[in-house]
C-alpha positions as CSV (number, residue, x, y, z in Angstrom):
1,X,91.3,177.1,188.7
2,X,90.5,174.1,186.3
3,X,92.2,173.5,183.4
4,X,90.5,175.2,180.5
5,X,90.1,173.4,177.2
6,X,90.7,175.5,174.7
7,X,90.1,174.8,170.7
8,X,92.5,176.1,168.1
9,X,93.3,175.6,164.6
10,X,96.9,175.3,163.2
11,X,97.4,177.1,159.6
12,X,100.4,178.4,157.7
13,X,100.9,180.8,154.9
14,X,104.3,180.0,152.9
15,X,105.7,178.0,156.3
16,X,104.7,181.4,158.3
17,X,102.8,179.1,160.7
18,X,99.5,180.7,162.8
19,X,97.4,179.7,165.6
20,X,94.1,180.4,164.9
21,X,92.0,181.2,168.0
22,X,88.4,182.3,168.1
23,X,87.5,185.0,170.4
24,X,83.9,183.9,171.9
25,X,85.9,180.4,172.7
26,X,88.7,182.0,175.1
27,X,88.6,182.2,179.1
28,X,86.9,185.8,180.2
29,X,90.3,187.9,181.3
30,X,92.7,186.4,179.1
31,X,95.9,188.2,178.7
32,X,96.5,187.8,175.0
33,X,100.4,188.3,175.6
34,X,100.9,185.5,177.7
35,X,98.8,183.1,175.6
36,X,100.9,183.9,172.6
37,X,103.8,182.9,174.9
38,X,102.4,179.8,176.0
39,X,100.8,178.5,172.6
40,X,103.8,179.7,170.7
41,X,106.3,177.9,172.1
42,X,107.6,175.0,169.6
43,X,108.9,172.8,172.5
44,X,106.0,173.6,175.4
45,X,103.1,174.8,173.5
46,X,101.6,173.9,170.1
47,X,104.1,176.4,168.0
48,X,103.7,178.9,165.9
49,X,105.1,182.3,164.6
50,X,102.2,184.5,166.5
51,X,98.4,183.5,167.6
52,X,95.1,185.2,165.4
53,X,92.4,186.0,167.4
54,X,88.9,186.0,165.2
55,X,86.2,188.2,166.1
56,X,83.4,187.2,163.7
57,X,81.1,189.7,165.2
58,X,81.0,192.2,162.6
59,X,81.6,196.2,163.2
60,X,80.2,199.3,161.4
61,X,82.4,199.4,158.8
62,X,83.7,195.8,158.5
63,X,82.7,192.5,158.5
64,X,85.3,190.8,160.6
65,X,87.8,192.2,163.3
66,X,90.9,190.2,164.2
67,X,94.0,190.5,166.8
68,X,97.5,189.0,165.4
69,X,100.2,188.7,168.5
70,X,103.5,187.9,167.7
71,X,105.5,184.7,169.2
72,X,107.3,187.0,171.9
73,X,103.8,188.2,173.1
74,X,104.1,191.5,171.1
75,X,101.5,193.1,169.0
76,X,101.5,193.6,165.0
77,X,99.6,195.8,163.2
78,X,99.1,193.1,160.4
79,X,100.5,190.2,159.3
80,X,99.9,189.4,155.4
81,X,100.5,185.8,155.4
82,X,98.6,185.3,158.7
83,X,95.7,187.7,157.0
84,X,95.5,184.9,154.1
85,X,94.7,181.9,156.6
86,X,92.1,184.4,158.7
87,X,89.9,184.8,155.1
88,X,89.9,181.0,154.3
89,X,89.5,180.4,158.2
90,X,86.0,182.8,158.0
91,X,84.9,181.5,154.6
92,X,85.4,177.7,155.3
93,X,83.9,177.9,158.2
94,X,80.6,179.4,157.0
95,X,81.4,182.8,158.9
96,X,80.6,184.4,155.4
97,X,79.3,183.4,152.0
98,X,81.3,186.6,150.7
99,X,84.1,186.4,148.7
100,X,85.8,189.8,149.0
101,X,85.2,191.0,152.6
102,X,86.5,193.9,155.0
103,X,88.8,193.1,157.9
104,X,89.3,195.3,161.0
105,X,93.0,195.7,162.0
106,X,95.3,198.0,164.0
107,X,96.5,198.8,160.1
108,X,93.1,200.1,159.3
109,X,90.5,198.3,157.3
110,X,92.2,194.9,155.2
111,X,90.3,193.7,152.1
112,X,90.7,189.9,151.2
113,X,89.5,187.9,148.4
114,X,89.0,184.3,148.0
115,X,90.3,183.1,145.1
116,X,90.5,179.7,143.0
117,X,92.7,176.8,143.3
118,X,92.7,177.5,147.3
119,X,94.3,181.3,146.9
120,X,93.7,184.3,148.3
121,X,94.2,188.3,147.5
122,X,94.6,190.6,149.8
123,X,94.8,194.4,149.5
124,X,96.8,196.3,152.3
125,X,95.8,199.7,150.8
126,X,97.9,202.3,150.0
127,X,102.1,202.0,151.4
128,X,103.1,205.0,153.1
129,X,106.6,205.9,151.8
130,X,110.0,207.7,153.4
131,X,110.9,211.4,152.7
132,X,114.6,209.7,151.9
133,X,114.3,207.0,149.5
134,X,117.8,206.1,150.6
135,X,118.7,206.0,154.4
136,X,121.8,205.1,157.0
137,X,122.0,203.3,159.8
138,X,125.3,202.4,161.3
139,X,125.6,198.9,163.0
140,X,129.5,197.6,164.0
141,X,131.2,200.5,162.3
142,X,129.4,199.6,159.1
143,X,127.5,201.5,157.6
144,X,124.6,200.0,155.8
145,X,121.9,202.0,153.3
146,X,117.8,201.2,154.1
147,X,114.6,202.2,152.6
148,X,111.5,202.6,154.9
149,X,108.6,201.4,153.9
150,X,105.2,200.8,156.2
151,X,102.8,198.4,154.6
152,X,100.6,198.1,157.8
153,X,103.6,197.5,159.5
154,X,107.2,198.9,159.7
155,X,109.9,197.1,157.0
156,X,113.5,198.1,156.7
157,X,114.8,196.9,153.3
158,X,118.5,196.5,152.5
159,X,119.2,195.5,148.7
160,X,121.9,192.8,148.8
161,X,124.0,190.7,146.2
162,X,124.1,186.9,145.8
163,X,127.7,187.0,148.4
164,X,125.2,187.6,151.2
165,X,125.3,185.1,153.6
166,X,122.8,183.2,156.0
167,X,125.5,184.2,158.8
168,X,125.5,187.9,158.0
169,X,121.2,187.5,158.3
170,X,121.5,185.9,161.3
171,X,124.0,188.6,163.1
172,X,122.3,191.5,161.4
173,X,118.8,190.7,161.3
174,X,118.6,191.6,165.5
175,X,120.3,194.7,165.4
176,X,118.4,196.0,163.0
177,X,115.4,195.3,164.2
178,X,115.9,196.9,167.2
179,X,118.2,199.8,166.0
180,X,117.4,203.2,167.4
181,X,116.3,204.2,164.3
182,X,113.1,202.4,164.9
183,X,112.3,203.2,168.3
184,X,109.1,200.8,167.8
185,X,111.2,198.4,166.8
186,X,111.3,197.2,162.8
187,X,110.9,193.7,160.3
188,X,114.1,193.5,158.1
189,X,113.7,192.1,154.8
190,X,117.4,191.6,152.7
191,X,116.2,192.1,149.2
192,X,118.1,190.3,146.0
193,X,117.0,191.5,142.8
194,X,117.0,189.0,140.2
195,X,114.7,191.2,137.5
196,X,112.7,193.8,136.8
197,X,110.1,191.0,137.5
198,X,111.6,188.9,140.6
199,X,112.9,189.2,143.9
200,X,114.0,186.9,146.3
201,X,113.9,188.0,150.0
202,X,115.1,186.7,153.3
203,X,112.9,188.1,156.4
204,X,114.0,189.1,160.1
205,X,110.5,189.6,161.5
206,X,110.1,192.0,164.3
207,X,108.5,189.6,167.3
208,X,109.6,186.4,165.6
209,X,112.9,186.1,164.1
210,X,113.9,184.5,160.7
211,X,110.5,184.0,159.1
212,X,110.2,181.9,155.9
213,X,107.1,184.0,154.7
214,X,106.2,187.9,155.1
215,X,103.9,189.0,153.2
216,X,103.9,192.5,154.4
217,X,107.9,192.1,153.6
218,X,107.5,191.3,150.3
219,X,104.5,194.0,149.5
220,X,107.3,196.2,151.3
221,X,110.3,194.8,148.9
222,X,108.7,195.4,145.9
223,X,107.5,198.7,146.9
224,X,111.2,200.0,147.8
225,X,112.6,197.9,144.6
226,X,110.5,200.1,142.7
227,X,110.6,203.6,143.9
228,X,115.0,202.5,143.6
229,X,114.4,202.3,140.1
230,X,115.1,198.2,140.7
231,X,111.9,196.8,139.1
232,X,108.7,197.1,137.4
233,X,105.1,197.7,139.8
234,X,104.6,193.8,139.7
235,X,107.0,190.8,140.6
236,X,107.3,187.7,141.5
237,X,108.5,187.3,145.1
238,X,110.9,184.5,146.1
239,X,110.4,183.8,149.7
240,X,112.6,180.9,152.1
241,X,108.6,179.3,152.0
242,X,107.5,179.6,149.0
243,X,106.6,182.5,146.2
244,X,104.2,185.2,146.1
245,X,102.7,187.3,143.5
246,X,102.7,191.4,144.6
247,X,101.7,194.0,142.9
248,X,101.4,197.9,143.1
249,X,98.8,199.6,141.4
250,X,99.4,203.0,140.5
251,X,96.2,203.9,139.6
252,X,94.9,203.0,143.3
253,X,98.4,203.3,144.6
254,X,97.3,199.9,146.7
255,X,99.6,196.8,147.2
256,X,98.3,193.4,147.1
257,X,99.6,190.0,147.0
258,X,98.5,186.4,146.1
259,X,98.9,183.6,147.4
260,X,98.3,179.8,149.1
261,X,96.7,179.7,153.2
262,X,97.0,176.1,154.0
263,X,95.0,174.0,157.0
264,X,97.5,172.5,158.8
265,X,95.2,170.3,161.7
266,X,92.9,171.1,164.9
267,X,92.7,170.1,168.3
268,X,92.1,171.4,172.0
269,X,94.9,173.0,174.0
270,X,95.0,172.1,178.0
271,X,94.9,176.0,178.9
272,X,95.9,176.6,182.6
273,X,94.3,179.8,183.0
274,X,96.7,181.1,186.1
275,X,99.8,181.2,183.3
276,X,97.5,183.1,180.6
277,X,94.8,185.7,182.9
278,X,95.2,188.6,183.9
């Protein structure tokens, strides 16, 4: 086979760095795994924390669909930062003249909003929450206390204090991620609380490793701060990246967050289809 030219678009929400692929442009058996593999890699490939596929071909109940694949080639259910750059992507490109819309996702149906000053909202719907508030896992004859909390995707919060330490993330964050406890595998957020209005969080992402942006993570944090009694149903959340605004309406019971989705440059990719087909 040929080499395949293939356009992308880099973006990044908060540092939480995307490639931004459009589904009518890629090769007819593509094996989305591999490509994230490929594209993904910072030293080989373009690099990037996972690859968004954009279907602009709406459905029955949605305007858009997408596919979000993490850097290790594994799928996500959805991706909050990376759901920020997909709306600007579709409304700056003229995909849309809407500005609320409905996204198709393995999470269910995502509603984003374009916002001013280059911001956008986005409602992940309703959390689902644990039956224990307060959970154990055990890693090194340590015990260490959790709450669960799916916000599209599976989160594992620990509260920590200002002692902990970059090289307790970096040993902890893979274990837990891959604890038994979640057999499908789990994101890790370490949560300090600073207020009943503020939160900074560090994030292990499941696929990707340390992360300086989660947006699902810190819809998740604030979530599990709350229902701990920690803060208030809105905060401000202090991510390695930068700072997003979550809240959780109790009235709707929906989390959504604000925040910046940033254009980072285009170009063409030299695909070799053998590495990427099926």
């Amino acid at each position: 086979m040929t080499t395949y030219i293939l356009p992308f678009e880099k973006m990044h929400g908060l540092g939480n760095d995307f490639i931004m692929l459009e589904k009518r442009h890629l090769p007819n058996g593509i094996n989305l795994s591999k490509l994230a593999k490929v594209l993904c890699d910072r030293h080989f490939g373009i690099g990037g924390d996972g690859i968004i596929v954009v279907d602009i071909s709406a459905t029955q109940n949605a305007d858009f669909e997408w596919e979000y694949i993490n850097s290790d080639g594994s799928e996500a259910e959805m991706c909050g930062n990376g759901m920020r750059c997909f709306a600007k992507y579709v409304f700056e490109r003229g995909f849309t003249d809407k500005t609320t819309f409905i996204v198709k996702t393995k999470a269910g149906n995502i509603i984003p909003t374009i916002e001013a000053d280059a911001l956008v909202t986005v409602n992940m719907g309703i959390p689902k929450l644990p039956d224990i508030v307060v959970q154990e896992l055990t890693i090194n004859n340590e015990m260490i206390k959790y709450t669960y909390i799916e916000t599209g995707n599976p989160h594992c919060v620990i509260f920590v204090d200002q002692k902990f330490s970059d090289s307790e993330f970096n040993q902890l964050g893979p274990l837990i991620e891959a604890h038994k406890n979640f057999p499908n595998k789990t994101n890790v957020e370490f949560v300090r609380v600073l207020s009943k209005n503020e939160l900074i969080v560090k994030v292990w992402e499941r696929g990707c490793g340390p992360t300086l942006a989660c947006a699902t993570g810190a819809g998740a944090s604030l979530v599990a701060a709350c229902i701990n009694n920690y803060t208030d149903t809105s905060a401000k959340v202090h991510l390695p990246g930068g700072i997003l605004n979550v809240r959780w309406d109790k009235g709707s019971n929906c989390v959504s967050f604000n925040g910046p989705a940033t254009f980072v440059y285009f170009g063409q990719y030299n695909l070799d289809p053998k590495n990427v087909c099926k």
